[in-house]
C-alpha positions in Angstrom: 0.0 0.0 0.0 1.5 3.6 -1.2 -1.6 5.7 -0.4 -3.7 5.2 2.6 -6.5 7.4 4.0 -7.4 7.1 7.9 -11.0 8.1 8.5 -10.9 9.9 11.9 -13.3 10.0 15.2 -15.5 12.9 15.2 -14.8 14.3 18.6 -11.2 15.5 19.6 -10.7 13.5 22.7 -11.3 10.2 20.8 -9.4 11.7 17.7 -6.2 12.1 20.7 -7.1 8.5 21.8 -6.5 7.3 18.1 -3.0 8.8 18.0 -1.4 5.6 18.5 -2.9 3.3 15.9 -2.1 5.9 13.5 1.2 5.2 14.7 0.9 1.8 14.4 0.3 2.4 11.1 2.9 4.8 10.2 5.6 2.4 11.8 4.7 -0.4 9.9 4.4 1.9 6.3 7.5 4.4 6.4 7.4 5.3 3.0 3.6 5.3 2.4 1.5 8.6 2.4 -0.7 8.6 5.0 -4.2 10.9 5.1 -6.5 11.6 7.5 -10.0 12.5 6.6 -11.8 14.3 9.7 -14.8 16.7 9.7 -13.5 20.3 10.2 -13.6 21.1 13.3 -11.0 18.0 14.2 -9.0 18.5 10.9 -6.6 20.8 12.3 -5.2 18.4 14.7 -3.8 15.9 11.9 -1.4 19.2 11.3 0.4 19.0 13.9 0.7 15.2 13.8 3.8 13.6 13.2 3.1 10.6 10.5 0.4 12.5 9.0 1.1 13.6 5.4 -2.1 15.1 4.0 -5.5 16.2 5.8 -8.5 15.8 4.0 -11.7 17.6 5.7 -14.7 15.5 5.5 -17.9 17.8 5.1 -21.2 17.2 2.9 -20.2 13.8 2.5 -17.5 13.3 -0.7 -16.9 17.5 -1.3 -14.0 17.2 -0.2 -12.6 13.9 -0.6 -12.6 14.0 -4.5 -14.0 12.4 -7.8 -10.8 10.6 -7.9 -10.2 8.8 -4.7 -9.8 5.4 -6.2 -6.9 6.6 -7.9 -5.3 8.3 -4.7 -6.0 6.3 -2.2 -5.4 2.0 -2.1 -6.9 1.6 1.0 -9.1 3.3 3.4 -9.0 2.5 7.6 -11.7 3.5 9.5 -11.1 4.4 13.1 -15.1 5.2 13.7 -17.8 3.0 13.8 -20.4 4.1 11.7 -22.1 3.2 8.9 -21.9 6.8 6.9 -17.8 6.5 7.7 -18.0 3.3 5.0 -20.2 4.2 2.8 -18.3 7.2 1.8 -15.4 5.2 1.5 -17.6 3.6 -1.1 -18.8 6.1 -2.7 -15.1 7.6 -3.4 -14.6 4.5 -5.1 -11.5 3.2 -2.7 -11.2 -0.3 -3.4 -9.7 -1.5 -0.3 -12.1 -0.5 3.2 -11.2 -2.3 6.5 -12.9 -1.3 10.1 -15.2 -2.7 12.8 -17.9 -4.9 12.0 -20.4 -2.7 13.4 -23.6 -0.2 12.6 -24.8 -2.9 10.2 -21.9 -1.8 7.3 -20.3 -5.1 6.9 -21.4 -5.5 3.3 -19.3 -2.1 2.6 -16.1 -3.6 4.0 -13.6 -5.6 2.4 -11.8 -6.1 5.8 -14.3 -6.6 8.6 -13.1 -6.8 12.3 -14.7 -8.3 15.3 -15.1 -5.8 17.8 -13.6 -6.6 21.2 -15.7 -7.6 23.9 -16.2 -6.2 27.7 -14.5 -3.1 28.6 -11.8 -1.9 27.3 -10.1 1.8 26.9 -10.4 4.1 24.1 -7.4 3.8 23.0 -6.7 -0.1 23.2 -10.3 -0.2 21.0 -8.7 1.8 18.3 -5.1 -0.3 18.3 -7.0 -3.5 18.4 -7.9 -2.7 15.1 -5.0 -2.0 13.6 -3.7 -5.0 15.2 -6.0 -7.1 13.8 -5.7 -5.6 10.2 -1.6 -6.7 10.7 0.0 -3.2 11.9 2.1 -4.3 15.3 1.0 -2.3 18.1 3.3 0.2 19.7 3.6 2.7 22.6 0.0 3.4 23.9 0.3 6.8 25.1 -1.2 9.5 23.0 1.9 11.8 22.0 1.8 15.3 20.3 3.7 18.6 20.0 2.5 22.0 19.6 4.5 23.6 16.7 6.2 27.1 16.8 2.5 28.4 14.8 0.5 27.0 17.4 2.4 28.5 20.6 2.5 31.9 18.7 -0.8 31.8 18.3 -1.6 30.5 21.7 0.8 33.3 23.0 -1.5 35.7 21.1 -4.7 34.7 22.7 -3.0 34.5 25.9 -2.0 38.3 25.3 -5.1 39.8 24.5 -6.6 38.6 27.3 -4.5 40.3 29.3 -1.1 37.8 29.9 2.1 39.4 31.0 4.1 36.3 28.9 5.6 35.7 32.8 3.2 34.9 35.2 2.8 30.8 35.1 -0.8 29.7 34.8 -2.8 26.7 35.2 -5.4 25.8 32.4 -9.1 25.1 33.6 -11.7 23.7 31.2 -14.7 24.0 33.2 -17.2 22.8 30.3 -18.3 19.5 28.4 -20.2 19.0 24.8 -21.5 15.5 26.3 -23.9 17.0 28.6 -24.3 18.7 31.8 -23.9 16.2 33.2 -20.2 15.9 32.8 -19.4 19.1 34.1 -17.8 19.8 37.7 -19.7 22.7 39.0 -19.5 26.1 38.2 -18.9 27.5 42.0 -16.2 24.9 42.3 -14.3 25.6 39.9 -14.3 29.4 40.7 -13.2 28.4 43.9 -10.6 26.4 42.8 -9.5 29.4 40.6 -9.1 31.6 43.8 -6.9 28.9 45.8 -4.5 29.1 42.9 -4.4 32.4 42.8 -3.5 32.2 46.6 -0.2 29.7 45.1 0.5 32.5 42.9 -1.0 31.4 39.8 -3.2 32.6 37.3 -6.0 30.7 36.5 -6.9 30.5 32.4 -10.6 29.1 31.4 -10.4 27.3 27.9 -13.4 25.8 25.9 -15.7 26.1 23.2 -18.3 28.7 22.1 -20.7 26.4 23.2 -19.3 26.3 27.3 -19.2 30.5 27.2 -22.4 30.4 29.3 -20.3 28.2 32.0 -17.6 30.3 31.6 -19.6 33.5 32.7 -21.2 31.4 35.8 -17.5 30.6 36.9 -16.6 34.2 36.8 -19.7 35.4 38.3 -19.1 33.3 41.3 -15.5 35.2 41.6 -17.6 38.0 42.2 -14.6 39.9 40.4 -12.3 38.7 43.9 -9.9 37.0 41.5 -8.9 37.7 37.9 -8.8 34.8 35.6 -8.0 34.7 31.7 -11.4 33.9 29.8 -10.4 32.2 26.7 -13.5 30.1 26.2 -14.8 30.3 22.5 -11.8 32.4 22.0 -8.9 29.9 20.4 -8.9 27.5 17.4 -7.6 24.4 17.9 -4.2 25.0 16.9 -4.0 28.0 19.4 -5.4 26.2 22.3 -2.8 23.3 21.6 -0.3 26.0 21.9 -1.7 27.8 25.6 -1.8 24.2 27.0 1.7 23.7 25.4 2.9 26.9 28.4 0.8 25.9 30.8 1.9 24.8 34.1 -1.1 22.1 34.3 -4.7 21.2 33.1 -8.1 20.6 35.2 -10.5 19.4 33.2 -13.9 17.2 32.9 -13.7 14.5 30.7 -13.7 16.2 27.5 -11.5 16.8 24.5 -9.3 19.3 26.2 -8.2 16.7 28.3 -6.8 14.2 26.4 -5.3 17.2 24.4 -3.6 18.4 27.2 -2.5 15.2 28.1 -1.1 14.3 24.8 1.0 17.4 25.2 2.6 16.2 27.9 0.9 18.3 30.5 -0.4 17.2 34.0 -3.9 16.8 33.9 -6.0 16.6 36.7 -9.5 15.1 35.3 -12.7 15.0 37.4 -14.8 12.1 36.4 -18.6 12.2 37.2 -21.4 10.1 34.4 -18.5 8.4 32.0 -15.9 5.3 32.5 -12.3 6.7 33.9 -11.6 3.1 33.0 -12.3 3.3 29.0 -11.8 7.3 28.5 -9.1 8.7 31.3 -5.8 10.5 30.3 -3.1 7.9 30.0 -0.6 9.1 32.5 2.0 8.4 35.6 -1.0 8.3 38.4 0.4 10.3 41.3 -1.1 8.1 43.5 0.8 5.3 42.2 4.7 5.4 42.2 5.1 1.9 40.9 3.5 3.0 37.6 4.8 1.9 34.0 3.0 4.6 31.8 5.2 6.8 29.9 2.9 9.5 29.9 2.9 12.5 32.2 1.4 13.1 35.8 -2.3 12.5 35.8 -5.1 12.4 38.8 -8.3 11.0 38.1 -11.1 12.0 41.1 -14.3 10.2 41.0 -16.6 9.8 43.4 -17.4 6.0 44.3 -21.7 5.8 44.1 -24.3 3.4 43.1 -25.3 5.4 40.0 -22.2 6.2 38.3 -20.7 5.4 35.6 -24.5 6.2 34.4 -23.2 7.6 30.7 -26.2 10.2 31.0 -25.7 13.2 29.8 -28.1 15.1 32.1 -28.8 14.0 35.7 -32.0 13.4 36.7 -31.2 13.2 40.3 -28.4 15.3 42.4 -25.7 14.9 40.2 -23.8 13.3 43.6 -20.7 12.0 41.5 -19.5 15.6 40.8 -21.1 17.5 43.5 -19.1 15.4 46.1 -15.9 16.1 45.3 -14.5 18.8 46.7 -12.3 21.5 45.9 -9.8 20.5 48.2 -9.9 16.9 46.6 -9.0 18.8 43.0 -6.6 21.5 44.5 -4.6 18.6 46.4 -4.1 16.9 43.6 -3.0 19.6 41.0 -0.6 20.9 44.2 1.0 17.4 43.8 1.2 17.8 40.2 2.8 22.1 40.4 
């Protein structure tokens, strides 16, 4: 195979997980090009991929993939699991199409995989596959750097905002796209923003347009006691790769801007409440454990052990106990550990 396209997840922090089976694949291919076909939004990551040769933004279906697919590409892989993923494959006319056997698009493969059974994390579920499909698996730690274009731009968001480019500053991304349900509250992470301060650091909110609403409940909570950095629906991917890239460390919900972080080699400290820690937390060194193997950087993982959780809801319809009970001195512990 000279030409190989990689169909990508749809959300970042399961586009980070797949980082290593795209290095499966690039290990086993070294002189191959390798493309990754992404919806816009995640595109930009595959930039600043190592391996990665070409990006190809999937949007409308085949607009951007081409009329002549089957003569660029041999084979496409296809990290996500749904039907629409093969049958634009198809329709671009790429002869060769291997994935999961799953979403009832078996018929459009000409490599179908089993998927695994019983739980399993993120990021062994995408390896598996390229296991399977013969690509050795490798390191399993997500790995990227931020190049020079991101951290200028990150250093340019960071600026108008109101950085000094001195004072050291710890990232917080206080929202979720999953739901509600998956976000620490509001208060709490206000108040974790004012203990920091306290440590003599500044505390920088990151996140999409759609968490600005959270963004302005954290900072009315401050009650204009602290000063933080708003930066929430303010950065492009690229630029928020490059303010975690200077950051001192992340506190995040599960959401794409952790496993970003993480990737970057940043500590992350990631508060768990409605999903599985055990299939979708940062890869990491666990601070609570110094007999740990992982090549990856500090990581804490708080969750709160009750009945309901992991629920996978993405609203609560009770109390919402498995974020609401731990505490801010739980989180500010942990990140101390980690500054």
């Amino acid at each position: 195979m000279n030409r190989i396209i990689i169909f990508a997840p749809n959300w970042l922090g399961d586009a980070v997980m797949a980082l290593p089976a795209i290095s499966d694949i690039r290990r086993e291919l070294p002189q191959a090009v390798i493309a990754a076909a992404a919806k816009p939004s995640i595109a930009p990551l595959f930039e600043m991929v190592t391996g990665v040769d070409e990006v190809v933004t999937i949007e409308n279906g085949l607009s951007k993939i081409g009329s002549e697919s089957s003569a660029r590409y041999e084979a496409a892989i296809l990290l996500p699991n749904s039907f629409r993923s093969a049958l634009i494959a198809r329709q671009a006319g790429i002869a060769e199409r291997w994935g999961y056997r799953a979403d009832w698009r078996g018929l459009l493969l000409t490599r179908a995989v089993g998927r695994p059974s019983g739980p399993i994390h993120q990021i062994d579920y995408y390896q598996r596959l390229t296991s399977a499909l013969g690509f050795p698996n490798g390191p399993n730690t997500p790995r990227l750097d931020a190049p020079t274009s991101a951290r200028v731009a990150g250093t340019c968001a960071l600026e108008r905002a109101g950085w000094d480019g001195r004072e050291p500053f710890v990232v917080l991304a206080p929202g979720a796209a999953y739901g509600g349900a998956k976000r620490w509250p509001a208060d709490r992470f206000a108040a974790l923003a004012g203990q920091l301060h306290e440590l003599g650091f500044r505390a920088v909110l990151i996140g999409s347009s759609a968490d600005v609403q959270t963004g302005r409940g954290l900072e009315s909570a401050l009650e204009n006691k602290v000063a933080v950095l708003n930066l929430i629906g303010r950065t492009n991917l690229p630029a928020l790769a490059g303010v975690l890239s200077m950051a001192r460390a992340l506190v995040s919900n599960d959401s794409g801007a952790l496993h970003l972080g993480a990737a970057l080699g940043l500590p992350v400290t990631a508060i768990f409440g409605p999903t599985d820690e055990r299939r979708t937390g940062p890869r990491g060194v666990s601070i609570e454990d110094s007999t740990s193997q992982s090549s990856g950087p500090p990581a804490a993982t708080l969750i709160t052990q009750v009945w309901c959780r992991p629920c996978m809801l993405r609203e609560c319809p009770i109390d919402h106990r498995c974020m609401r009970r731990i505490s801010v001195d739980a989180v500010l512990e942990a990140t101390k550990r980690m500054l």
